[in-house]
C-alpha positions in Angstrom: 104.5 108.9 106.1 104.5 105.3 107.3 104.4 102.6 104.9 103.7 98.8 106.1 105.0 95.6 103.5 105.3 92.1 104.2 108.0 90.3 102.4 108.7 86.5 102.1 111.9 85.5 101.0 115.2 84.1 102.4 117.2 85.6 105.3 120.0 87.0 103.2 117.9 88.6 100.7 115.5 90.3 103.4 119.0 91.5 104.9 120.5 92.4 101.7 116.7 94.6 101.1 117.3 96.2 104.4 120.8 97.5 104.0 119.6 99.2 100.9 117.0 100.7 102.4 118.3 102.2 105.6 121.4 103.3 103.3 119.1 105.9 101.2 119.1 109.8 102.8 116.0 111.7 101.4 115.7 115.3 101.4 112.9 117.2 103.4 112.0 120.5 104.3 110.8 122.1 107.6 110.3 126.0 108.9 112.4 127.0 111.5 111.1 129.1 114.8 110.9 132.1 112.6 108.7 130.4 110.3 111.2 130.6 107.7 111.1 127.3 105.6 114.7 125.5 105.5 114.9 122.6 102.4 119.1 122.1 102.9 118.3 118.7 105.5 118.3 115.1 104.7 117.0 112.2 106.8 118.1 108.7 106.7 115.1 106.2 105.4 114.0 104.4 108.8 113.2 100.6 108.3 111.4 98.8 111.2 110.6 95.5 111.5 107.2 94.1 112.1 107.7 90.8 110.8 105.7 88.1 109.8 107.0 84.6 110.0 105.8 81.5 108.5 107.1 78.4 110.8 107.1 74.9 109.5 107.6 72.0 111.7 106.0 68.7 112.0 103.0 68.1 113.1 102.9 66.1 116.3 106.0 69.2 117.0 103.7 71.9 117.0 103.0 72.5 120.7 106.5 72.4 121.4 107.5 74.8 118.6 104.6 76.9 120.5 106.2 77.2 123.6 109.3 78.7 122.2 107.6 81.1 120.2 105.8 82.2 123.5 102.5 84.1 122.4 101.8 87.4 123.9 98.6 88.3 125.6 96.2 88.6 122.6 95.0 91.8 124.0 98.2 93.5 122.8 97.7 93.2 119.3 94.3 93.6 119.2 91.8 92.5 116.6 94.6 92.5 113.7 95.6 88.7 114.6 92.3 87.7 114.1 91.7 89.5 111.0 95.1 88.4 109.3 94.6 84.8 110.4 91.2 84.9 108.5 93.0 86.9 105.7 95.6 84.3 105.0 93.4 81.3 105.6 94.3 79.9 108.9 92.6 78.1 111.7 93.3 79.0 115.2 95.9 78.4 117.1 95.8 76.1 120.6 95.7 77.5 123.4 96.8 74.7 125.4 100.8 74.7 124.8 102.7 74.1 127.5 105.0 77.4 128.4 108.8 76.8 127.9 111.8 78.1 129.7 113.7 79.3 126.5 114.6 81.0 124.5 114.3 84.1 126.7 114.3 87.1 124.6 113.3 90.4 126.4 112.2 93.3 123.8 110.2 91.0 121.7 106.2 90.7 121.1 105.0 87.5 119.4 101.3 86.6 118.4 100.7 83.6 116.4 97.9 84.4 113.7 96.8 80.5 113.2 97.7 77.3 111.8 97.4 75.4 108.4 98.3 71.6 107.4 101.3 71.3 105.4 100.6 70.1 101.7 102.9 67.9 100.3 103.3 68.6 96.6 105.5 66.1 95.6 105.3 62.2 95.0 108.5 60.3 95.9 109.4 57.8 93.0 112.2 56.1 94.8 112.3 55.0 98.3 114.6 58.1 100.3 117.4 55.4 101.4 117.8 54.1 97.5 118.1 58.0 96.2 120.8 58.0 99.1 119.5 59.3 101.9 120.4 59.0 105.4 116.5 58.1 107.7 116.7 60.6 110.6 117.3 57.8 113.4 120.8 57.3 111.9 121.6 60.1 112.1 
């Protein structure tokens, strides 16, 4: 049986999920060549990844951001991008990204699903400098 999940969470907690998971051993049966039915095996639960990723950058960013990601030929995945993109609200991604050098990662398939504006949820009392912050072009 295959079973697919998403999970959202931090790194070390997905990690942490993992290692459990490979580390269970379940039993299972088979029948041999004579037909004869053998129980006495047990097979290591087999995690893969198929990972979802939510990216956040700013704005003005984001065609950068899309050339490392490097999308695979939509082809590949097939109508799921499409369908997930609508299922979790997105609009569509650009097309027009400018392909980047790096990172170069061989054995890895990307799609981007879409794109959504970043809500910001939070009004800032204080000016960032008087609450002791450092503005990015100092640092």
């Amino acid at each position: 049986m295959h079973i697919y999940t998403l999970l959202r969470g931090k790194i070390d907690a997905i990690k942490e999920w993992e290692a459990w998971m490979t580390s269970q051993y379940l039993k299972f049966s088979w029948k041999d060549k004579k037909g004869k039915e053998v129980e006495n095996a047990y097979a290591q639960l087999q995690v893969r990844e198929v990972k979802l990723y939510e990216i956040v950058c700013p704005e003005e960013h984001g065609d950068m951001v899309m050339s490392w990601i490097k999308p695979s030929n939509d082809k590949f995945w097939g109508k799921a991008v499409g369908w997930l993109g609508k299922f979790l609200g997105l609009k569509k991604a650009p097309k027009n990204w400018e392909p980047c050098l790096f990172p170069c990662v061989e054995g890895i398939a990307t799609a981007v699903l879409g794109t959504k504006k970043d809500k910001v949820n939070f009004k800032r009392k204080q000016n960032l400098e008087e609450e002791g912050g450092i503005p990015s072009e100092q640092l």
